[in-house]
N, C-alpha and C positions, 0 to 999 in steps of 0.2 A: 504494500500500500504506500508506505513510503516514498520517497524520491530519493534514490541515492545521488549523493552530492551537494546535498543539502542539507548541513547539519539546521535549518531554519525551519525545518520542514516537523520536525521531531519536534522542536521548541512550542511550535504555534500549533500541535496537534495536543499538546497536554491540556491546553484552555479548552478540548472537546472533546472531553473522554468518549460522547454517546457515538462519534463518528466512526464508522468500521467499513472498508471496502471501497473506501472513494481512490479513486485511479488518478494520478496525475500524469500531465503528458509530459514530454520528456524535455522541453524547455525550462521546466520545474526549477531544474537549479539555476539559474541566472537569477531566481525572480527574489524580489527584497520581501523582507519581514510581513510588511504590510500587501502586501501583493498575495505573497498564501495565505495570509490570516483573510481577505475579503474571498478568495476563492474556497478554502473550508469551512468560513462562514457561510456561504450561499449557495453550498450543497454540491457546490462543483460548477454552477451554471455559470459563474460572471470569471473572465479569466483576464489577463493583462492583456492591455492591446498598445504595443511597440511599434513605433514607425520602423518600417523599413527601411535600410541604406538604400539609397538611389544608385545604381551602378555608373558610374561615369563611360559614355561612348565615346570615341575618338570622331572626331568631325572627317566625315568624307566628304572629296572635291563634287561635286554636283556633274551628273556626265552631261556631255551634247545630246545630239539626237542620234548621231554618227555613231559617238563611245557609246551608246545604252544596244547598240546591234539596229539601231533605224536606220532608215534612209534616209539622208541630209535634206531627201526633198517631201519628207512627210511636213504634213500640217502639223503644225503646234499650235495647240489649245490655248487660248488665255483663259486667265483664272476669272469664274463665276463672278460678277459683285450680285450679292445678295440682293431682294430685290426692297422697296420699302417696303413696312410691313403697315398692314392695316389693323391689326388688332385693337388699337386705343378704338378708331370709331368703332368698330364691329361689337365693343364693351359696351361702348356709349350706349349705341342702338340697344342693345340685348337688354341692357339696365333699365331702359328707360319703360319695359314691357312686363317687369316684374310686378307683381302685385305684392305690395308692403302691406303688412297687417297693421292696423291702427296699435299707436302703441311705443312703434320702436322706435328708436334712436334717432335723431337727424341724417347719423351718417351711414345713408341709405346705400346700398348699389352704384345709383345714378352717382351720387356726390363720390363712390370709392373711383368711378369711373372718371370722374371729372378729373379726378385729382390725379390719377393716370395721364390723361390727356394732356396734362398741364408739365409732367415730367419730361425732362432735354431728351430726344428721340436719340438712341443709338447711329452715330454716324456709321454708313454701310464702308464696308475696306473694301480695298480696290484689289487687296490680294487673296488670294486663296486661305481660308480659315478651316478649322476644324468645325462639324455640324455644329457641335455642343458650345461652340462659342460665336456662331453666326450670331447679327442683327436680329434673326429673325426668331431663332431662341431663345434668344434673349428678352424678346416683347414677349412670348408664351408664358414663361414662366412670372414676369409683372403682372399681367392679366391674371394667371392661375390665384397668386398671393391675394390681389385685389377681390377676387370672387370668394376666397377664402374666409378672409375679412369681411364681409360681405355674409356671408354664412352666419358668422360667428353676431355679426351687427341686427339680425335676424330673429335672433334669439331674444326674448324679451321676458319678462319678470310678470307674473299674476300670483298676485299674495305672496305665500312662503314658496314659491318653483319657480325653475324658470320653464318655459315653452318654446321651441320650435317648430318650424314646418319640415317635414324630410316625406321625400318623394321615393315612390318603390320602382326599382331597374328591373330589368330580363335575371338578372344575377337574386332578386328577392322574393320569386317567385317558383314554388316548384307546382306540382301537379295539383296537388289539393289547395292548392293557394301562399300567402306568406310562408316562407320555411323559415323554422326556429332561429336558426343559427344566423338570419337577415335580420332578425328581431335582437337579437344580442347585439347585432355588430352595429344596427342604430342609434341600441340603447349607447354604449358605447361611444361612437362618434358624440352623440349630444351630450355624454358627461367631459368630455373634453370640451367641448362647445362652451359646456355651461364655465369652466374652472376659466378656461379663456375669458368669458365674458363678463364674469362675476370680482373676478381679480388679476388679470391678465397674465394668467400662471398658464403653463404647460410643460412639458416635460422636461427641456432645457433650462427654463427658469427656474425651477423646484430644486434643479441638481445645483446648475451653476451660483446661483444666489443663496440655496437654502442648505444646500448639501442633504436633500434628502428625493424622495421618489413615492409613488404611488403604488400598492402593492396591492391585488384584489385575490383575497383569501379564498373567498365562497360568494354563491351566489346562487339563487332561485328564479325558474320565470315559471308563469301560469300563461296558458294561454285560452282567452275566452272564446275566439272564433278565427275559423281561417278565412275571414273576406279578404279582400283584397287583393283576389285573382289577377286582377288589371295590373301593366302596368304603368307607369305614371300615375299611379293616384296619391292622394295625399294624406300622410297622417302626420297628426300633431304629437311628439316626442314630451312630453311634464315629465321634469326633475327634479324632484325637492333632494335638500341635503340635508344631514343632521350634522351637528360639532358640537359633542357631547364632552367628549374627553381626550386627551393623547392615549393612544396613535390610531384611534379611530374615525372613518369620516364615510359613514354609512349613507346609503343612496336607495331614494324609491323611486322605479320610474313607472311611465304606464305607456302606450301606442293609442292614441285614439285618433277617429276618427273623422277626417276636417270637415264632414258635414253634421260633426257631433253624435249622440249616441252610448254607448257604452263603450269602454275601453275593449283592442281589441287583444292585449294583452297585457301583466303588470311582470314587476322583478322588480328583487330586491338584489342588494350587493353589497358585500358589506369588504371596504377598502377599509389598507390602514396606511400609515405612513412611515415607512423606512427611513434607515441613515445609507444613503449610499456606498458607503465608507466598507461599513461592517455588516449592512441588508441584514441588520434587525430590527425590529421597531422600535419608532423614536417613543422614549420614558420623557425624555426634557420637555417640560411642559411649554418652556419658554419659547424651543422651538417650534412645537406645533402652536400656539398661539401667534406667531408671524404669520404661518398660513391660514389661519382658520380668521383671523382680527376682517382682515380687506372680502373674505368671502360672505362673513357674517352681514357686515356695512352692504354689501351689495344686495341683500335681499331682507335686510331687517332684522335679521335673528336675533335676540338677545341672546347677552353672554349668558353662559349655563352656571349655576350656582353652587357648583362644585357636588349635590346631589345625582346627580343625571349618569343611567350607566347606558348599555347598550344592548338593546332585547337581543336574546338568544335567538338563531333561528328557529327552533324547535318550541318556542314561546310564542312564537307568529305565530304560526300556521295552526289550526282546529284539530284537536285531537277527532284520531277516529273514533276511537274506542276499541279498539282492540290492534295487538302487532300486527307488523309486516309478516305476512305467511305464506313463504315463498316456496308453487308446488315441486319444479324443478332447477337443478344447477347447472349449467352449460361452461363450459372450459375453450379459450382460442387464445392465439397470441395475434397480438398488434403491435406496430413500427411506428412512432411517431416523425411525421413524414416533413422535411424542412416547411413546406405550404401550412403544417399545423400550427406551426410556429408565428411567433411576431418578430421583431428586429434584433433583439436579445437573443435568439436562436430558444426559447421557452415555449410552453404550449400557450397558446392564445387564446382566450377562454370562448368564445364564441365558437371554437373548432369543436370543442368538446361535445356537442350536440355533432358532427357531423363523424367525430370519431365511432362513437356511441354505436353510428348507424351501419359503420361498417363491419365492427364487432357483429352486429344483427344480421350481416349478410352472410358475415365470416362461418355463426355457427348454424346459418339454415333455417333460423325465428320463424315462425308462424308471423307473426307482426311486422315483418321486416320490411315490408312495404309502407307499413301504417304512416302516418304523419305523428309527429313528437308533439303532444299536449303538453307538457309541463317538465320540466327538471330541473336539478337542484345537485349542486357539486360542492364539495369537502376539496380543497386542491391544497393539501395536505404539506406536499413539499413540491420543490420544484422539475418540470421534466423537459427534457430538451430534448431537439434534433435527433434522431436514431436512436433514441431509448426503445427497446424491445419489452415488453410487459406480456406477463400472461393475464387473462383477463378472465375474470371467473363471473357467470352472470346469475344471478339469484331470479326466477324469475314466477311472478303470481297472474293469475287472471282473474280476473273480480269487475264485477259491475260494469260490464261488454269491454272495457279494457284492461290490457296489459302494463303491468306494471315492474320495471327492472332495474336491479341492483348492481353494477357495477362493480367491479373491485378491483383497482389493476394495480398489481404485483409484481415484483422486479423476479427474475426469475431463480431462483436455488435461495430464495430469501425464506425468514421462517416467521411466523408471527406477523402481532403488529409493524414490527418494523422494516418488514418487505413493504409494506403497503404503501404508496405513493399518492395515491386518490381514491375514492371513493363517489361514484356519481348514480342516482334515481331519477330514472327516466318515465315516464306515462305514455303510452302511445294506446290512438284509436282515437275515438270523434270527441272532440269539442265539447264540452268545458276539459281544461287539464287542471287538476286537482290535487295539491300536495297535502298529506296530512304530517302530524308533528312525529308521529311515529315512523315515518319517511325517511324524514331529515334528519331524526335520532338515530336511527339505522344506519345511517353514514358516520357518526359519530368517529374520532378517532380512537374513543374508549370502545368501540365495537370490533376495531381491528382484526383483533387476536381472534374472538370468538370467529368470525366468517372468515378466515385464511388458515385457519385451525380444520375447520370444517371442510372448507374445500379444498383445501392444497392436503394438509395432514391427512385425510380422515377419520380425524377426532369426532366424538358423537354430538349431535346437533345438540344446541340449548334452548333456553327458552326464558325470555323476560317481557318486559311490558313492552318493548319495541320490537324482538324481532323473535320468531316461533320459526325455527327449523324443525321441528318432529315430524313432520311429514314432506321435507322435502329429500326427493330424490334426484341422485347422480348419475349424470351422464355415464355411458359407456365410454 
């Protein structure tokens, strides 16, 4: 496990005695004190990133037409000049056909456009340029930022939330209508939206200025209906935030519907806030009160009285009345595939519904088709790029849906602490419904008993949340 050649490595592993089996790659030993110490604090996933030496080339003489093997009497090309770009007016126009909801901000579209227009144009070179630095991508990407902004300017405040308008693509739509995992990646975009709007943080700002980052533990969605077949239609994104305490900054959102109506789905998600440093969460209250002070002011909130904690998941949601009673166990392995991932090279939590579904196809599900009602993920530690997991599925039929437990396991691991995640899925028609006994089921104090069960074959148990006495094992 070690790194040989580094006697730093032995040092900064004694601060984590529970650590066992993390691999270092073999650059290991160059790396300073504090460099293993964030890489064995973050589970292996954040690693140093070292510039690399630029290799120096020798400059070659430029040939003729003659020296390159041409004929002295071929045509030579002159170099392109790029042509002018019309993007500012083409903003203008686009801007000026937006419908602005009463409400927002002065600095509409049109005005982000204006203010584009009013920017010194790129003068075009007369010589040959790289694409990526022509005139002309160069106006793309001004326009891109300006509509971004624009986006973000969009977003507007009603009582304690904010609100958006977001539109559904070819990409948010599957057979039965909205797919889950377009409903994640909404919610999503709009909670970055909202932190933009609310205190003009985002992820660069929170590291560079605050030395800290956004970390999303768990999360649940319900889903009420799958309208929204179309695409191009419009739903309104409501975000409220809570800032209760350090290092919590728990979020409820819903999808509803721009012609009004009932939501057409809700999720919760409960973030905390990290040190980048050391990716554990921040205790310094002083800290999180820098971030949370300018987010409060933007929508009212009063400071919290130092009473206030942060509901359980499992205090949400409605008990059923009785455990999870899951009649069969199914066994597959799955790769988490670089696409599952976000920029961190980490699973991206929105994937996790699309992981789910291939697991379902993996082991042959009766439901495999179904559309995803509801789920709810424990992302317990962190998983990257080419992590290989066995995935064991706990699974019940009740009330014309099926309902599935997840478990995925590192593989030759024993107990709890193979376990990496833990996720409850609902599939079949509309309402998706989580109960507390659900979400208890995932618990990381559930571990040991369902990877006991199904990896050991230890004999089922039985408590208020989960009743294995009647479930049966795969062949």
């Amino acid at each position: 496990m070690a790194a040989a050649g580094n006697p730093l490595v032995a040092k900064v592993l004694g601060r984590y005695p529970d650590v066992n089996g993390l691999e270092f790659p073999p650059d290991t030993v160059d790396w300073t004190e504090m460099e293993i110490d964030l890489f064995i604090g973050s589970g292996g996933f954040l690693k140093p990133k070292r510039k690399k030496a630029v290799p120096v080339v020798a400059a070659t003489p430029s040939l003729s037409p003659s020296t390159a093997g041409y004929s002295s009497s071929a045509p030579v090309l002159a170099p392109v000049t790029p042509p002018a770009s019309a993007l500012q007016t083409a903003a203008a126009s686009t801007a000026k056909v937006l419908a602005v909801p009463n409400g927002v901000s002065s600095a509409t579209p049109a005005a982000s456009a204006a203010a584009t227009a009013a920017e010194p144009a790129v003068a075009a070179s007369t010589s040959a340029v790289p694409p990526w630095q022509s005139p002309v991508v160069a106006d793309i990407v001004r326009v891109q930022r300006k509509f971004l902004q624009a986006e973000v300017e969009l977003m507007q405040t009603e009582g304690k939330q904010w609100v958006v308008p977001l539109t559904t693509f070819m990409e948010d739509v599957g057979p039965r209508g909205l797919r889950m995992v377009a409903a994640l990646n909404k919610c999503e975009r709009s909670r970055s939206a909202a932190l933009m709007k609310g205190a003009n943080f985002d992820l660069r700002v929170l590291k560079e200025t605050y030395g800290t980052g956004i970390l999303l533990r768990e999360f649940a969605l319900e889903v009420a209906s799958l309208e929204h077949s179309d695409i191009m239609s419009v739903l309104w994104c409501e975000t409220c935030i809570e800032l209760p305490c350090s290092p919590f900054i728990p979020m409820t959102q819903a999808l509803v519907p721009a012609s009004g109506g009932t939501a057409v789905c809700t999720g919760r998600f409960n973030l905390v806030l990290v040190d980048m440093q050391t990716m554990s969460v921040v205790n310094d209250t002083n800290v999180y009160e820098r971030v949370a002070v300018p987010l409060r002011q933007s929508l009212g909130i009063p400071k919290p009285s130092g009473k206030e904690g942060v509901p359980k998941f499992p205090r949400i949601y409605p008990s059923r009345g009785r455990p999870f009673a899951p009649q069969q166990l199914m066994k597959t392995n799955v790769t988490l595939l670089p696409s599952d991932c976000d920029m961190y090279r980490v699973i991206f939590h929105p994937e996790v519904a699309s992981i789910c579904e291939r697991v379902n196809f993996s082991c042959g599900l009766g439901f495999r088709e179904e559309p995803g009602v509801a789920i709810y993920a424990n992302l317990s530690k962190p998983a990257s790029a080419g992590t290989c997991f066995e995935v064991f599925v706990f699974i019940e039929h009740a009330d014309g849906q099926a309902r599935a437990l997840y478990l995925f396991a590192n593989k030759g691991g024993s107990g709890a602490a193979a376990v990496t995640m833990a996720v409850f899925g609902v599939y079949g028609p509309p309402p998706g419904r989580l109960a507390s006994e659900d979400v208890s089921a995932c618990a990381a104090t559930k571990f040991a008993l369902l990877h006991g069960f199904a990896a050991l074959g230890k004999a089922g148990g039985t408590d208020k949340d989960i009743d294995l006495s009647k479930c049966s094992r795969s062949s």
